[in-house]
C-alpha positions as CSV (number, residue, x, y, z in Angstrom):
1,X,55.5,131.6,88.2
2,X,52.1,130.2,87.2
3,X,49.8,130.5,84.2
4,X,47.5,133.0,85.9
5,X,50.6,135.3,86.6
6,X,51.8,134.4,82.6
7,X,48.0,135.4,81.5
8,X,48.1,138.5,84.1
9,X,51.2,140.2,82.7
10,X,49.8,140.2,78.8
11,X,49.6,144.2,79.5
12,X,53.6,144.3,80.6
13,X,54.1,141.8,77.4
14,X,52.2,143.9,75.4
15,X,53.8,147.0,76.1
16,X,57.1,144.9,76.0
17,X,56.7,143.7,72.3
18,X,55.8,146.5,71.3
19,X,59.1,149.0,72.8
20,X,61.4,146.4,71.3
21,X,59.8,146.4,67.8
22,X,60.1,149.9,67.5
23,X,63.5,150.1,69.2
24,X,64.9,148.0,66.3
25,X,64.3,150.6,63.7
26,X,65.1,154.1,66.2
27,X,67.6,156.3,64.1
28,X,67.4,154.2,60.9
29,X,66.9,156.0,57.5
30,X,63.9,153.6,56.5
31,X,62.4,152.7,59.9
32,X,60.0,150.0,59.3
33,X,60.2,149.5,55.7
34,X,63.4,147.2,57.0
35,X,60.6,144.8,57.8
36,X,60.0,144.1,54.4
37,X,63.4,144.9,52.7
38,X,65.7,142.3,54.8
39,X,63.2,139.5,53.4
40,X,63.5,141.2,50.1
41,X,67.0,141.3,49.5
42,X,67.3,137.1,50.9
43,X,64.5,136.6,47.9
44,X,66.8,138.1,45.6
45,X,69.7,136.2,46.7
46,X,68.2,132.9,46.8
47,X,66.0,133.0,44.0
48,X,69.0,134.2,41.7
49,X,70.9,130.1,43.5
50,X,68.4,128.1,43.8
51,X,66.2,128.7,40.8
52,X,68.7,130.3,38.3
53,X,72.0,128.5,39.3
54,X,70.4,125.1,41.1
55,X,67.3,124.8,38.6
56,X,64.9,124.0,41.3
57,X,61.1,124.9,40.4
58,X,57.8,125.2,42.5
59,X,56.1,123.2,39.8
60,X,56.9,122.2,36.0
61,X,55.4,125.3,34.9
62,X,56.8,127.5,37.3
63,X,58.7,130.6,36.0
64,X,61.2,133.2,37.9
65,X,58.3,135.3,39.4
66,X,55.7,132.1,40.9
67,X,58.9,130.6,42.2
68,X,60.1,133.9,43.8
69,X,56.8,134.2,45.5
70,X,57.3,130.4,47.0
71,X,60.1,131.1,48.3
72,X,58.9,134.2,49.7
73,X,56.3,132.7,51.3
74,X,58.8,130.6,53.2
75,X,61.2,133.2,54.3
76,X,58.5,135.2,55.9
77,X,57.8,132.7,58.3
78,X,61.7,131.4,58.5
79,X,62.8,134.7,59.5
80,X,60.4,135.6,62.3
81,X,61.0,131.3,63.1
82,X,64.8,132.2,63.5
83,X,64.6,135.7,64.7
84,X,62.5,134.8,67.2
85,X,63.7,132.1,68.6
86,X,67.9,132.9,68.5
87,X,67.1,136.7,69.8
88,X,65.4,134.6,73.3
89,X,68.5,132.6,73.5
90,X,70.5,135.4,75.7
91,X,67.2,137.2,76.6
92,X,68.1,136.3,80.6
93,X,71.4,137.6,80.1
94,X,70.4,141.0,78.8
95,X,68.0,141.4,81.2
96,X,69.3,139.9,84.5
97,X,68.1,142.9,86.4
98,X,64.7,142.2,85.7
99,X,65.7,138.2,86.4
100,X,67.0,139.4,89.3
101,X,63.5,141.0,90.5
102,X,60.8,138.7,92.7
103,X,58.0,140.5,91.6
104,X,58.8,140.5,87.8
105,X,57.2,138.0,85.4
106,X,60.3,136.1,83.9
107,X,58.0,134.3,81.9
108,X,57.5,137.3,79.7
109,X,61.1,137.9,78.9
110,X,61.4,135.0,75.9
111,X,58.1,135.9,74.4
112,X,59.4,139.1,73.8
113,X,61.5,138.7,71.0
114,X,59.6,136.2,69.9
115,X,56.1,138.1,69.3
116,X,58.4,141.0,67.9
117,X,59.5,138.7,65.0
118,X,56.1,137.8,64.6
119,X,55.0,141.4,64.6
120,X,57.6,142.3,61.6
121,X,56.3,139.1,60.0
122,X,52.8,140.6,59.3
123,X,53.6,143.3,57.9
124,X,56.0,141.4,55.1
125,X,52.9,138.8,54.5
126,X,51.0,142.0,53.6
127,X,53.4,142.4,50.8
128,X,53.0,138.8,49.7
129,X,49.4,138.7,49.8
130,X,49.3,141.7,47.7
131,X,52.0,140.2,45.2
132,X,49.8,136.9,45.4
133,X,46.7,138.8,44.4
134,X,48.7,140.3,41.5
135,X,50.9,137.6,40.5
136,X,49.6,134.0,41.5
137,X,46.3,132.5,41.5
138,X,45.7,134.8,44.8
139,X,43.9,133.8,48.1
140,X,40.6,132.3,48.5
141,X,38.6,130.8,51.3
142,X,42.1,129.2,52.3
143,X,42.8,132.3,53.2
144,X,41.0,132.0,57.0
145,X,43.6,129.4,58.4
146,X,46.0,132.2,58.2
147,X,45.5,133.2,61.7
148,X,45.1,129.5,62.8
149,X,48.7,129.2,60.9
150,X,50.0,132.3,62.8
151,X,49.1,130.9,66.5
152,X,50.8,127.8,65.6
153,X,53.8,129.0,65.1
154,X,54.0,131.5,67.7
155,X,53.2,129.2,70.3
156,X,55.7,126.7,69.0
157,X,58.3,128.7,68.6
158,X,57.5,130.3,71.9
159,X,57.7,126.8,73.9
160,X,60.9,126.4,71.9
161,X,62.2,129.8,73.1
162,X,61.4,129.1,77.0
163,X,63.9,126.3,76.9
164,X,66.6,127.9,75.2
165,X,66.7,131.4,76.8
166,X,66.5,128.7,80.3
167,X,69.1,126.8,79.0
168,X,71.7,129.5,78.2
169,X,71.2,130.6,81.6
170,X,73.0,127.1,82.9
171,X,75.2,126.7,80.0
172,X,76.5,130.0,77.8
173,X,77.2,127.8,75.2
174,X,74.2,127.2,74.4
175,X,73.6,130.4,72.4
176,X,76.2,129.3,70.0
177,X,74.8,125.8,69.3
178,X,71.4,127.5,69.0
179,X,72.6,129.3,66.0
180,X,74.3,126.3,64.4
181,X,71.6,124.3,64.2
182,X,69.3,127.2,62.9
183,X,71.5,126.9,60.3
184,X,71.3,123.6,59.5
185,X,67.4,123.5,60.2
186,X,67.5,126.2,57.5
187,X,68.5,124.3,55.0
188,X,66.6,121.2,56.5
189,X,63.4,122.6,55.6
190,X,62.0,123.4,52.0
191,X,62.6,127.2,52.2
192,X,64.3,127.4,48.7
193,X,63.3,124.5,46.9
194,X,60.7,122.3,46.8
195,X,60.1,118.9,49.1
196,X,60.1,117.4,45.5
197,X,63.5,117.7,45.3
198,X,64.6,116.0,48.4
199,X,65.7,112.0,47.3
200,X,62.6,109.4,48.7
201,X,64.6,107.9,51.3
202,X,65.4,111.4,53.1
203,X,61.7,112.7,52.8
204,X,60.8,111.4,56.1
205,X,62.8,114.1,57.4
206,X,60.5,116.5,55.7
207,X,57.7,114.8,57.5
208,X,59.0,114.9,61.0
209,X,60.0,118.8,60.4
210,X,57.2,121.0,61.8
211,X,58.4,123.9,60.1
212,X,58.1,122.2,57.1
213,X,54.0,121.8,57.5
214,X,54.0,125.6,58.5
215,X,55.3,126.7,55.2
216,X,53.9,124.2,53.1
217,X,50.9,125.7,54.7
218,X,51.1,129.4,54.7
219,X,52.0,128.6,50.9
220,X,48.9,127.1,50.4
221,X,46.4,129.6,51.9
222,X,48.1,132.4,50.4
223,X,49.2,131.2,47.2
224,X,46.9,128.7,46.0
225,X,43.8,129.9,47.3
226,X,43.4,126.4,49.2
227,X,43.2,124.9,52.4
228,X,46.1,123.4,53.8
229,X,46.7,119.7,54.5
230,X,44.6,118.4,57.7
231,X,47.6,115.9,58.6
232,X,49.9,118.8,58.5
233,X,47.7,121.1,60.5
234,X,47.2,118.0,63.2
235,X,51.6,117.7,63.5
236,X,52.2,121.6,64.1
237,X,49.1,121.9,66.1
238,X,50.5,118.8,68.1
239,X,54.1,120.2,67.8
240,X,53.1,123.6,69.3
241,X,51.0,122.0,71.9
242,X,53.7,119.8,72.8
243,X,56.4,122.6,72.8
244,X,54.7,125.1,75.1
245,X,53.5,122.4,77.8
246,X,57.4,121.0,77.6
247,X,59.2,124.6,77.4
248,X,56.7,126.4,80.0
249,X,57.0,123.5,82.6
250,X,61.1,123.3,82.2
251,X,61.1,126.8,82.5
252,X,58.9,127.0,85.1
253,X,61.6,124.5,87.1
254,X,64.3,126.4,86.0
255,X,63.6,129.8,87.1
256,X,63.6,128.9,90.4
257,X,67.3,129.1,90.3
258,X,67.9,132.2,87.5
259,X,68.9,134.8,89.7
260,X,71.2,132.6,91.4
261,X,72.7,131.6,88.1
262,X,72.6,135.5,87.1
């Protein structure tokens, strides 16, 4: 499995991605509008704890709808982030005959699911950029980092999905600790509440979390009409570098004993 094969198979991945998005919404009442309801009905949920039970605000001036759009502007990302990346987990599994196939590009499976996420995501940040235009100050030259923003965190979460779905082939557990410490990450990162909120000697934690940047980002571009923070932009363009070299060349090793292990 080399890059040239990875780069040569973009037509099967294409036509991959694309299958498995529309296979999630075959025989449902509202088809694709599911793309932007699931996020919808979280917003509600947390909005109503964190800024009507918990208090917290994005801002001092903040009211119900700017901080529903915050955290909006998190779970988009969040939910393509975690989607993504625990879908991969048992991709091998559901497809060892594929696996099982020399001339098939394994390499492919993980970014699958992965790129689907990603796929759904768009369509729900047309919602909030239409919502931001309405309700917030609206995007502005910002604005053009969102596809910059967009690569990052499909290439991160793509490296990050490579070793998980190789993992799980060696140890099934591994699908149950992946969801765990979504979980936890979850609540790790600034999704419902500001970084404001998090007590000094713990922010460091904030600053070590790429997912953290990502939002803090995508929040900035689309919600404040500015550009996001350079030092942010240089840790997830570092952290997605580093995941895809590190997940590609594990997986890479790996796969040389899937359909053994399958």
């Amino acid at each position: 499995m080399s890059k040239p094969r990875v780069w040569r198979s973009r037509g099967v991945l294409a036509e991959m991605v694309l299958r498995d998005f529309q296979s999630k919404y075959v025989g449902s009442l509202l088809g694709l509008f599911w793309t932007v309801i699931n996020p919808l009905l979280l917003l509600m949920i947390f909005t109503f704890v964190f800024t009507v039970v918990f208090r917290a605000k994005f801002g001092a001036q903040a009211g119900l709808g700017t901080n529903a759009l915050y955290i909006l502007a998190g779970i988009l990302p969040w939910v393509a982030f975690q989607e993504g990346l625990g879908r991969a987990t048992g991709v091998l599994l559901e497809h060892r005959n594929l696996v099982t196939r020399v001339q098939f590009p394994v390499a492919v499976l993980p970014a699958v699911p992965v790129l689907s996420a990603i796929l759904g995501q768009l369509i729900g940040l047309v919602v909030l950029l239409i919502l931001a235009a309405i309700f917030a100050p609206g995007p502005g030259l910002g604005l053009a980092w969102l596809p910059v923003l967009i690569v990052f965190q499909a290439l991160f979460t793509l490296g990050l999905a490579w070793i998980v779905a190789g993992l799980n082939v060696f140890y099934r557990d591994v699908v149950h600790l992946v969801a765990v410490l979504l979980l936890v990450w979850m609540y790790g990162t600034p999704i419902f509440y500001p970084a404001a909120m998090v007590p000094e000697r713990y922010r460091f934690l904030i600053a070590l979390n790429p997912m953290a940047h990502l939002i803090e980002a995508y929040r900035r571009v689309i919600l404040e009409g500015a550009q996001p923070s350079l030092a942010g932009l240089a840790i997830m363009g570092g952290c997605a570098a580093l995941s895809l070299g590190l997940g590609f060349g594990l997986y890479r090793r790996w796969s040389l004993d899937f359909a053994d292990r399958l």
